[in-house]
C-alpha positions as CSV (number, residue, x, y, z in Angstrom):
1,X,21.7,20.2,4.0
2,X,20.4,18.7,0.5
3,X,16.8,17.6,0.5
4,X,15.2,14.2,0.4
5,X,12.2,13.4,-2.1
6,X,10.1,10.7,-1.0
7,X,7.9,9.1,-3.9
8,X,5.6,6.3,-2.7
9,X,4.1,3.6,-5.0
10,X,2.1,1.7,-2.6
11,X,-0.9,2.5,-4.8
12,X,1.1,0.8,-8.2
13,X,3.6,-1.2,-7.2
14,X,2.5,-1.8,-3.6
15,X,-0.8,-2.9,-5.0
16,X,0.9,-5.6,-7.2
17,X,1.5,-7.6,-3.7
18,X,-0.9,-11.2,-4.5
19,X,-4.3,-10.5,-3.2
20,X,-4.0,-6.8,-2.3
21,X,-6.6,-4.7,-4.0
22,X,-7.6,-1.5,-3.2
23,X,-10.6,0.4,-3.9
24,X,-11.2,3.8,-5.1
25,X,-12.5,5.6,-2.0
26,X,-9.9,3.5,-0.1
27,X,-6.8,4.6,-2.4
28,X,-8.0,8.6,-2.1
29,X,-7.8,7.8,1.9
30,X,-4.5,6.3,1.7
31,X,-3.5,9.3,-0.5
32,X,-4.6,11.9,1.5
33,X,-3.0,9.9,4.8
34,X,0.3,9.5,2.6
35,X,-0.2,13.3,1.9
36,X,-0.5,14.3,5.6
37,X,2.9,11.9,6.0
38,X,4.9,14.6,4.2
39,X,5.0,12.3,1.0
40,X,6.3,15.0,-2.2
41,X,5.2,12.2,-5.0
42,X,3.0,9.8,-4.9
43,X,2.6,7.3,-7.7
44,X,-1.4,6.7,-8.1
45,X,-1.7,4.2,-10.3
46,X,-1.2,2.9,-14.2
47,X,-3.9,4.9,-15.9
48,X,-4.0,2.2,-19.0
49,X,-3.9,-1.0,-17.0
50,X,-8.1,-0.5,-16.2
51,X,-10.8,1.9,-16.1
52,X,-10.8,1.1,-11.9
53,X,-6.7,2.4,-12.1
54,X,-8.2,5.2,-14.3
55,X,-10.5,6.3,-12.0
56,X,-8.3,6.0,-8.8
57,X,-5.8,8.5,-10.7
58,X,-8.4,10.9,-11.7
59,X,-10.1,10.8,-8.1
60,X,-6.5,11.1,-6.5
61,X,-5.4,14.1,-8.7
62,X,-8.5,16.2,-8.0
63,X,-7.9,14.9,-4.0
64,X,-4.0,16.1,-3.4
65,X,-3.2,19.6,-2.9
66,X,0.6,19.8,-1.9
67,X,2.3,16.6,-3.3
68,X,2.7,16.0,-7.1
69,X,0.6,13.1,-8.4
70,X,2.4,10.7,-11.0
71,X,1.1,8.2,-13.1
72,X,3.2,5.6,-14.9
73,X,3.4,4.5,-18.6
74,X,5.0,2.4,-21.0
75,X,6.9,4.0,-24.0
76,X,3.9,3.3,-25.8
77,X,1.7,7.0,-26.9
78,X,-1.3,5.5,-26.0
79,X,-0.2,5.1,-22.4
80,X,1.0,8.7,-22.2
81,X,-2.7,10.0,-23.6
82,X,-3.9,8.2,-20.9
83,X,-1.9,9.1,-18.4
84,X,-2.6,12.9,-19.4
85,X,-6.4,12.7,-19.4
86,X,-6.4,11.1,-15.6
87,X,-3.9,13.9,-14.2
88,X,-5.5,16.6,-16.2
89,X,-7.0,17.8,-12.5
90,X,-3.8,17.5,-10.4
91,X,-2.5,20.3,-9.7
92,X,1.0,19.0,-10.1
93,X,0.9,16.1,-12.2
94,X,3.8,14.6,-13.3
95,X,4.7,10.4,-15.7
96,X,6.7,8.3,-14.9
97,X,7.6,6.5,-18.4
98,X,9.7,3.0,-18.5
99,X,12.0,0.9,-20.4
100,X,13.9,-2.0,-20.0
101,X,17.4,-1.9,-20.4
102,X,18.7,-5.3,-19.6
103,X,20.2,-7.6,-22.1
104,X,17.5,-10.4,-20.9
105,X,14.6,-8.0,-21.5
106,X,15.7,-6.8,-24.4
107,X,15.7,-10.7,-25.7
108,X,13.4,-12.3,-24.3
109,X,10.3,-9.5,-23.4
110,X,10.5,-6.9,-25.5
111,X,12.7,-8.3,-28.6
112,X,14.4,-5.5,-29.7
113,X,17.6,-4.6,-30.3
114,X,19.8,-1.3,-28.2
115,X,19.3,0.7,-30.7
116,X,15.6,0.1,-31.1
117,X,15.5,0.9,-27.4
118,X,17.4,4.1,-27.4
119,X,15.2,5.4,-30.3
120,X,11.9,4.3,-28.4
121,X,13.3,6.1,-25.3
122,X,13.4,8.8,-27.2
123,X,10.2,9.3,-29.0
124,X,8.5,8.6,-25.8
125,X,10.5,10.7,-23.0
126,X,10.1,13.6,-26.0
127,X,6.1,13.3,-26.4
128,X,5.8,13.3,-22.8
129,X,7.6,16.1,-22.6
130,X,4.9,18.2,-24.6
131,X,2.2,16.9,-22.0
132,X,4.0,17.2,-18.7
133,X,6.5,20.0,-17.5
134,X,7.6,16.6,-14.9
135,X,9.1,13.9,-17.0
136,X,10.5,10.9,-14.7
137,X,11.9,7.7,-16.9
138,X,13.3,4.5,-15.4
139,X,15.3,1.8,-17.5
140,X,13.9,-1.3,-15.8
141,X,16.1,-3.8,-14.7
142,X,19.1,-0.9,-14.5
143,X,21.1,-2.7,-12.0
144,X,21.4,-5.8,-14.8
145,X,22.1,-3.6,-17.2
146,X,25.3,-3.4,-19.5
147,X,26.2,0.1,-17.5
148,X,28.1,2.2,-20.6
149,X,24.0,1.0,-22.4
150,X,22.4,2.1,-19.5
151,X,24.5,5.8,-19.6
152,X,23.6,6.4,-23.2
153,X,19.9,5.0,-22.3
154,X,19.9,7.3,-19.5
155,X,21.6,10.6,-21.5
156,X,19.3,9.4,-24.2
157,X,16.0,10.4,-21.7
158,X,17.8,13.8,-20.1
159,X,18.2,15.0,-24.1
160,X,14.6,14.3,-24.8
161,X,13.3,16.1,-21.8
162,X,13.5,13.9,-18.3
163,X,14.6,16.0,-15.3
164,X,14.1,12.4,-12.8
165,X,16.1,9.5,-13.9
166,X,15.0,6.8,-11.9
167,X,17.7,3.6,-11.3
168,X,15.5,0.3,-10.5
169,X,16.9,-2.4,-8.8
170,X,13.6,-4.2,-10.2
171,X,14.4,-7.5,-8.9
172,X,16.4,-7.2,-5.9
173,X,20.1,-8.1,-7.5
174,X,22.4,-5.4,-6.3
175,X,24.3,-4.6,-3.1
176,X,25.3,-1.7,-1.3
177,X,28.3,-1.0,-3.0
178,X,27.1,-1.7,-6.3
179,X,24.0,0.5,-6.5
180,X,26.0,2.8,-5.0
181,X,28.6,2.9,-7.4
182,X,26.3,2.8,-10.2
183,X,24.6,6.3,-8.8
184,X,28.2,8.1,-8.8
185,X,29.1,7.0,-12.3
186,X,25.8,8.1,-14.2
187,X,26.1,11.2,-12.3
188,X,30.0,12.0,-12.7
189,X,29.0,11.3,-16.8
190,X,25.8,12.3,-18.0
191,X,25.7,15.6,-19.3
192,X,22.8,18.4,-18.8
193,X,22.6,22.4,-18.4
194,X,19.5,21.2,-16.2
195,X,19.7,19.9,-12.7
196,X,18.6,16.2,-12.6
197,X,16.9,14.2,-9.9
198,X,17.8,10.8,-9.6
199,X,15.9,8.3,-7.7
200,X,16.0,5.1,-6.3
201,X,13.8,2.4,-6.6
202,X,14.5,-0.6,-4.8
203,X,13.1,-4.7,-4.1
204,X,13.7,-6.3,-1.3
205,X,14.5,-10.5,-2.8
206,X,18.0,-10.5,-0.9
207,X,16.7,-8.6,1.8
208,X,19.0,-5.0,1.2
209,X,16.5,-2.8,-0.3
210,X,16.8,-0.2,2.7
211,X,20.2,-0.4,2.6
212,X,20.6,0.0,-0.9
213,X,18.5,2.8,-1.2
214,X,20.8,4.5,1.7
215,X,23.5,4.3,-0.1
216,X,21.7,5.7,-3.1
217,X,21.3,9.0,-1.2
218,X,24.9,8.4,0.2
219,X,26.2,8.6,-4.0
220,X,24.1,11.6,-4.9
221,X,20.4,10.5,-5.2
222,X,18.0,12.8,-3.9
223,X,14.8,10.7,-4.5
224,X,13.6,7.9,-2.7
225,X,11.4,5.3,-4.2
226,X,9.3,2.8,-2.1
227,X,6.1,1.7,-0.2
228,X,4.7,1.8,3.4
229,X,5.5,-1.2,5.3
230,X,7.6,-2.5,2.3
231,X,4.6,-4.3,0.3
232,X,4.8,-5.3,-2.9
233,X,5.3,-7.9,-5.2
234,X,7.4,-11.0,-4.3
235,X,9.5,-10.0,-1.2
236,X,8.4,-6.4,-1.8
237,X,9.7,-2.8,-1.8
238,X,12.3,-0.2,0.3
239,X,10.1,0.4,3.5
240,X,9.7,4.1,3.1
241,X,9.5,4.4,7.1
242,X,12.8,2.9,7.3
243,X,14.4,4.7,5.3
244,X,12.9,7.9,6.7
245,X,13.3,6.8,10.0
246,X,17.2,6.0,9.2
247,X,17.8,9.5,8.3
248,X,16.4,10.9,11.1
249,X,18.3,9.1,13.4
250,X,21.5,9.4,11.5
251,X,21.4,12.9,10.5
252,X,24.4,13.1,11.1
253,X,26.1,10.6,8.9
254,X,23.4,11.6,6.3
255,X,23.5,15.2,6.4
256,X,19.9,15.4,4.3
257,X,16.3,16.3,5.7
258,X,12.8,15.8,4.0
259,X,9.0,16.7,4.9
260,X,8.5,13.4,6.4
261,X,6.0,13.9,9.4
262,X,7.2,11.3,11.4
263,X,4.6,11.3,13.9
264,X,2.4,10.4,11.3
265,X,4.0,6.9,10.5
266,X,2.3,4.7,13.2
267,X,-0.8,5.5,11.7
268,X,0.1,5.7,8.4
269,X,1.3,2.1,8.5
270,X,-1.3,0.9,10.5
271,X,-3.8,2.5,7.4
272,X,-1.8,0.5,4.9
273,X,-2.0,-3.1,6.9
274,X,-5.6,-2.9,7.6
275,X,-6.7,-2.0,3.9
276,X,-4.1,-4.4,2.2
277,X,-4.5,-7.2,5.2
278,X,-1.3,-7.6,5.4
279,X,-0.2,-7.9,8.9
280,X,2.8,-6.5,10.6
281,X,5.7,-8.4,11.6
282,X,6.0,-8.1,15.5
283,X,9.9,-7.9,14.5
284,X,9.8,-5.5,11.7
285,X,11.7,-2.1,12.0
286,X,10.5,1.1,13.4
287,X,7.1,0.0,13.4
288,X,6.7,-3.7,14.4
289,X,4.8,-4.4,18.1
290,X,8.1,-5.4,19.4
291,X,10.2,-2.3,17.9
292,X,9.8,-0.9,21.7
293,X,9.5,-4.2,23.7
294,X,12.2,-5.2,26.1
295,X,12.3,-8.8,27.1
296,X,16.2,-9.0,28.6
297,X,16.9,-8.5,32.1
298,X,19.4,-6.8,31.2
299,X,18.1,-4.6,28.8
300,X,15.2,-3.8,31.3
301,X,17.3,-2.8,34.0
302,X,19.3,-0.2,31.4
303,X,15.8,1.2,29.8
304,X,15.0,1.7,33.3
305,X,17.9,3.6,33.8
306,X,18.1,5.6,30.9
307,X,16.4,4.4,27.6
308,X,19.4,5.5,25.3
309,X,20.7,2.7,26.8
310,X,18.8,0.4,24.3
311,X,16.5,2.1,22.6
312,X,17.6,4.9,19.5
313,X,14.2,5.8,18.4
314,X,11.4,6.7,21.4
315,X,8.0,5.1,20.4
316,X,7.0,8.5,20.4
317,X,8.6,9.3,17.7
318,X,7.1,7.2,15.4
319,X,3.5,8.3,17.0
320,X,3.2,5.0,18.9
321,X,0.8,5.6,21.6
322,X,-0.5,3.2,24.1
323,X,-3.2,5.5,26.3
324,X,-6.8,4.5,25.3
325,X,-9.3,6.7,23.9
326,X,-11.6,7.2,26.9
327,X,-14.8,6.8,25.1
328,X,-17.5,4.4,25.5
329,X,-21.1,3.4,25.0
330,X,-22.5,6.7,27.2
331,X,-20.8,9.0,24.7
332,X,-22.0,11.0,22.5
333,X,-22.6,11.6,19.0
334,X,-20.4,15.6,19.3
335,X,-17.5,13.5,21.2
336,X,-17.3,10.6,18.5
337,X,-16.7,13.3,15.2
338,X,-14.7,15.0,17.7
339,X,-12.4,12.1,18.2
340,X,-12.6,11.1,14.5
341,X,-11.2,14.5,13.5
342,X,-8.1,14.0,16.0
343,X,-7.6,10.8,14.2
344,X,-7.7,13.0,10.7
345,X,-11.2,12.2,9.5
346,X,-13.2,14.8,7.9
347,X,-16.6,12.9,7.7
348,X,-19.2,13.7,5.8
349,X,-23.4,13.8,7.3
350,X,-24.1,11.0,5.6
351,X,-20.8,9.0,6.8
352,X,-21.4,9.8,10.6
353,X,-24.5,8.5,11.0
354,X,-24.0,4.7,9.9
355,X,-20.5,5.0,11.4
356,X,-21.9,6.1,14.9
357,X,-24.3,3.6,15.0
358,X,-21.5,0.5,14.7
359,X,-19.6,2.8,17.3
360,X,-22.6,2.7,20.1
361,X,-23.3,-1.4,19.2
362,X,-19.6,-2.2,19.8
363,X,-19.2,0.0,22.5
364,X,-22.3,-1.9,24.2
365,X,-19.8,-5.0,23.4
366,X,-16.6,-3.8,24.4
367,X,-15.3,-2.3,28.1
368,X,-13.2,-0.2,26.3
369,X,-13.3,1.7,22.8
370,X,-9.7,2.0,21.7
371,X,-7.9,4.3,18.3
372,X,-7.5,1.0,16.7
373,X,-10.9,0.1,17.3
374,X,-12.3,3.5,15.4
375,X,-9.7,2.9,12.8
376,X,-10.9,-0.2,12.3
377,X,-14.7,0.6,12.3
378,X,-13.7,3.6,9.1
379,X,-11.5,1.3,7.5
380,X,-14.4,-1.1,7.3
381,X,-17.1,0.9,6.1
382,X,-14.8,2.6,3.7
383,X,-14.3,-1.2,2.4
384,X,-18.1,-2.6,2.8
385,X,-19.0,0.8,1.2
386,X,-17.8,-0.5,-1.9
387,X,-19.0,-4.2,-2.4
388,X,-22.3,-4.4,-4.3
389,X,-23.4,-7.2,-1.6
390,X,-23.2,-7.7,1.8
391,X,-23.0,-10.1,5.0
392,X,-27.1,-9.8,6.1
393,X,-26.9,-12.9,8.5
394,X,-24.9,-15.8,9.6
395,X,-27.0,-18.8,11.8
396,X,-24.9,-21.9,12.7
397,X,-25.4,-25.1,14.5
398,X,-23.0,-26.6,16.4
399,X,-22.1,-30.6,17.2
400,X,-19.4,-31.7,19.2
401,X,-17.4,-34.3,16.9
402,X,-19.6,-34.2,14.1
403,X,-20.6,-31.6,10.9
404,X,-21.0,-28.4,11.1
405,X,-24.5,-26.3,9.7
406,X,-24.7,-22.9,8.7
407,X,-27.2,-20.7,6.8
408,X,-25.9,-17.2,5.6
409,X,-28.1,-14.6,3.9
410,X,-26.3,-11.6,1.7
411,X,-28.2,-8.8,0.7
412,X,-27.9,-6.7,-2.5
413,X,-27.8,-2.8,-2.8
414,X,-31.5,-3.2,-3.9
415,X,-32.4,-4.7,-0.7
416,X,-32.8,-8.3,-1.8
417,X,-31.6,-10.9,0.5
418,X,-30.3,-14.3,-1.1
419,X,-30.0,-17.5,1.7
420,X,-28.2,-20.7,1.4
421,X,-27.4,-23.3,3.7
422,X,-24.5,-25.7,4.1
423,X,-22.6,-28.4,6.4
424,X,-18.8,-28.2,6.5
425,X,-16.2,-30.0,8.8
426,X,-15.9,-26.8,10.7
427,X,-18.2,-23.6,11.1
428,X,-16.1,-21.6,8.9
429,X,-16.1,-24.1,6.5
430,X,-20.1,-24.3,6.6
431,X,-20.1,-20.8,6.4
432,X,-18.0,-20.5,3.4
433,X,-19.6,-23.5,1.6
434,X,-23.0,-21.4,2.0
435,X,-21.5,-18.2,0.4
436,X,-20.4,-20.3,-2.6
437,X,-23.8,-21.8,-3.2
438,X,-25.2,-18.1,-2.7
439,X,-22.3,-16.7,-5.6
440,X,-22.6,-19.9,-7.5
441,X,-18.7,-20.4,-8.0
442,X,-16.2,-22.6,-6.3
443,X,-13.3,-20.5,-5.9
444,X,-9.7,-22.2,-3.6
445,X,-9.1,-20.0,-0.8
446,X,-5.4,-19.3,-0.5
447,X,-5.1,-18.1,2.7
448,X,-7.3,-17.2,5.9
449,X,-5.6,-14.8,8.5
450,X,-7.1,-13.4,11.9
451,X,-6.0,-10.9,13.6
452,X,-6.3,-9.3,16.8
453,X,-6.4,-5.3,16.2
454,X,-6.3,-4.6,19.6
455,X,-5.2,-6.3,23.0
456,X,-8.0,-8.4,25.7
457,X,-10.5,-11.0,25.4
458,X,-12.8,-8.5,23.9
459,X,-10.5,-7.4,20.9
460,X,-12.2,-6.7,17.5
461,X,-11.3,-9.6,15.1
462,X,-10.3,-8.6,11.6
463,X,-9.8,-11.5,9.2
464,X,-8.2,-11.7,5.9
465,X,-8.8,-14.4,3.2
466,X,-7.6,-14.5,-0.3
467,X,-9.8,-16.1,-3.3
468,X,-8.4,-17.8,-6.4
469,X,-10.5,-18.4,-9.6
470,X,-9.8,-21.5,-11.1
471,X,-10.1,-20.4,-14.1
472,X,-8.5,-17.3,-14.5
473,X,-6.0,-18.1,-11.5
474,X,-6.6,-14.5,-10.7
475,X,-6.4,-13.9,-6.5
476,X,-8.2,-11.3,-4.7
477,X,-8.8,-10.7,-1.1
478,X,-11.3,-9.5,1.0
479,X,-11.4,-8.2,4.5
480,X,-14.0,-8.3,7.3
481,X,-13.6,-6.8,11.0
482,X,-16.3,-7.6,13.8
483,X,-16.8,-8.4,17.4
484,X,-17.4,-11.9,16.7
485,X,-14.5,-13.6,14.6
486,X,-16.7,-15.7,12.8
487,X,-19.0,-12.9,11.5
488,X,-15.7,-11.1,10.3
489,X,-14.9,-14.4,8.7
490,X,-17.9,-14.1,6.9
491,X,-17.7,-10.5,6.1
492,X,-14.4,-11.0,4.3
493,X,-15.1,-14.4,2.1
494,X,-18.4,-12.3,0.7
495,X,-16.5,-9.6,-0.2
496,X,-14.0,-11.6,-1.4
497,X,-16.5,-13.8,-3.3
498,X,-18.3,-10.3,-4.6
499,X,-15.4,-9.1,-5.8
500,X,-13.9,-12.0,-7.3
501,X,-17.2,-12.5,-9.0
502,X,-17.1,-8.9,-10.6
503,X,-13.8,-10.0,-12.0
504,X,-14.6,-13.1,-13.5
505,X,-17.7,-11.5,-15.2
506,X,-14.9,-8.7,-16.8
507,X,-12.6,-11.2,-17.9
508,X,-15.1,-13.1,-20.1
């Protein structure tokens, strides 16, 4: 049986979704999750794009031990030198350098002619070469492509060095039997005394991205391309759990295996929602809350019977897992790291302490402390960790049928607290109103999302809101999970507002 690469981008091209950010320490714990998920690539970032991608790719190279860090770049040197010095640590680094192929880039974005293209290819794939031994090149928008262009573009790349020849559909054009296709002709006519990997990389704007990336593998790919949960820029990416999930079950139509932990992908998807804040679909595949559910009758009375009546993947398999955690406010400190390293946290002294102490006061709130609530409690401080200001104090008066008042104090890393007060038309609203007088801006909010993370009246509350600058038109979210839904309201529109801030101040 022939093997199965998975490559994730959720860190790049998952992290282009509108309003997803991710911060350092958060992208290293998504990497090391995404290692632990059996992940042989991951794609950490675009090294040139900013000093934070820099950083993230440096921190994430030193962080991975088994799976092969990538970073991308343009056929432009100076992208390669960068991509070099922030994979210098990794101890198998490999760059992943692009084109575009298309007639309409070729006119309109990058205004050059084929042969222009063919002879940047080859500088490019060639000085890469000299820097990494693992030379992956994609010719964007390959599915729009003339295809005899996108052969020699492809040939043009193998002869310069490239061992992974990557096809993008990069905005969800193709079908089925067209990507497919396209796979069996570049492989039945490029020529090469090496083996070459070729991958898929798939969008999801017709809705086929999982099944044109299975019938990638089904025409000789042997890499996979995608993101958890399917995030990423307009209708997103191939759902690597799908896709891992598909071959699992269909084995034997597939005949391929990979080091996919399966086990792993409940939690590995539940990681990526909570730190992007982009909820789950009850309805979506394999890991959606009704992928298990059984509303019919019908259906009922044959699970009861014998769940391979109506169900081809057990929850178990996916590591869903509806027993609680039996801890709760007369536990102790042993039992708590105990229970984080089951959940795969290694935490440092100076982590435990501050994270045990939110543990007791909601457990002196809650009847019950569940794995999503201690998910939820890391994934926050992880977050609040890095924002230079934070939620000190939220007071509110309330009048039936008339305006709101709030006062909200934020204190700085220094210790300094900064108060403001405001009406508003609701409590949120008065709450937000006094965080804008507090930044000093007047950004639009885009959206405002709660969420329940887990089940009962006394559920921890995590809401997402995403931030526009007016001026820049540049979005960014923030996050905040608490008790009480309208201190996680504030939590998230002052990290928000911090962060949005930060990047106002860099753009000017």
């Amino acid at each position: 049986m022939r093997e199965i690469q998975f490559f994730d981008t959720t860190l790049r091209d998952g992290e282009q979704t509108p309003g997803v950010n991710f911060n350092t320490k958060e992208k290293v714990q998504i990497a090391l999750q995404l290692e632990k998920w059996g992940i042989d690539t991951i794609e950490a970032g675009f090294p040139i794009a900013s000093e934070g991608d820099f950083e993230a790719v440096t921190a994430i190279a030193k962080a991975a031990t088994t799976m092969t860090v990538a970073g991308l770049a343009r056929c432009q040197k100076k992208d390669i030198d960068r991509a070099y010095e922030a994979l210098q640590h990794a101890k198998f680094p490999q760059i992943h350098v692009f084109l575009a192929t298309s007639d309409v880039h070729m006119q309109y974005k990058l205004k050059m002619t084929e042969d222009q293209v063919l002879a940047a290819i080859w500088e490019h794939v060639s000085y890469a070469k000299e820097k990494f031994a693992k030379v992956q090149f994609s010719p964007e928008d390959a599915t729009r492509t003339n295809k005899e262009f996108l052969l020699k573009a492809v040939q043009t790349a193998i002869d310069a060095g490239a061992t992974i020849i990557n096809i993008p559909d990069t905005v969800g054009y193709s079908n089925p039997n067209e990507y497919g296709a396209l796979f069996k002709y570049l492989l039945a006519n490029i020529k090469s005394e090496e083996e070459i990997i070729f991958s898929s990389h798939c969008h999801d704007d017709l809705g086929m991205a999982t099944a044109n990336a299975l019938a990638a593998i089904e025409n000789g790919a042997n890499r996979i391309e995608g993101t958890i949960n399917g995030i990423g820029e307009r209708a997103g990416n191939t759902a690597l759990e799908e896709v891992a999930v598909a071959l699992h079950i269909r084995r034997d139509f597939y005949q391929c295996e990979n080091k996919i932990q399966l086990k792993e992908t409940k939690r590995t998807s539940d990681l990526i929602a909570r730190l992007s804040g982009i909820s789950i679909p009850r309805n979506k595949a394999i890991i959606g809350g009704n992928a298990y559910a059984h509303e019919s009758g019908i259906h009922q009375d044959g699970v009861l019977k014998n769940p391979e009546t109506y169900e081809i993947i057990t929850p178990q398999l996916v590591g869903v897992n509806t027993n609680s955690l039996p801890l709760g406010k007369l536990s102790g400190r042993h039992a708590f790291v105990t229970k984080m390293e089951e959940l795969g946290y290694s935490l440092a002294e100076a982590e435990v302490k501050p994270l045990f102490k939110r543990f007791k006061n909601l457990a002196d709130k809650k009847k019950q402390i569940t794995d999503a609530d201690l998910l939820a409690l890391v994934a926050d401080q992880v977050r609040q960790g890095e924002t230079s200001l934070h939620l000190a104090g939220v007071q509110l008066q309330y009048v039936s049928n008339g305006h709101q008042g709030a006062i909200v104090s934020v204190r700085d890393k220094k210790g300094e607290i900064k108060m403001a007060s405001a009406i508003g038309s609701g409590s949120i609203q008065a709450i937000y109103n006094s965080i804008d007088q507090i930044f000093e801006q007047q950004p639009v909010l885009i959206s405002y999302e709660i969420t329940a993370l887990t089940a009962g009246e006394d559920a921890q509350a995590q809401v997402q809101v995403i931030l526009e600058c007016p001026q820049t038109k540049k979005r960014i979210n923030g996050i905040g999970i608490d008790f009480d839904v309208l201190e996680a309201s504030a939590k998230a529109y002052v990290q928000a507002s911090g962060n949005l801030k930060n990047l106002f101040s860099e753009d000017k």
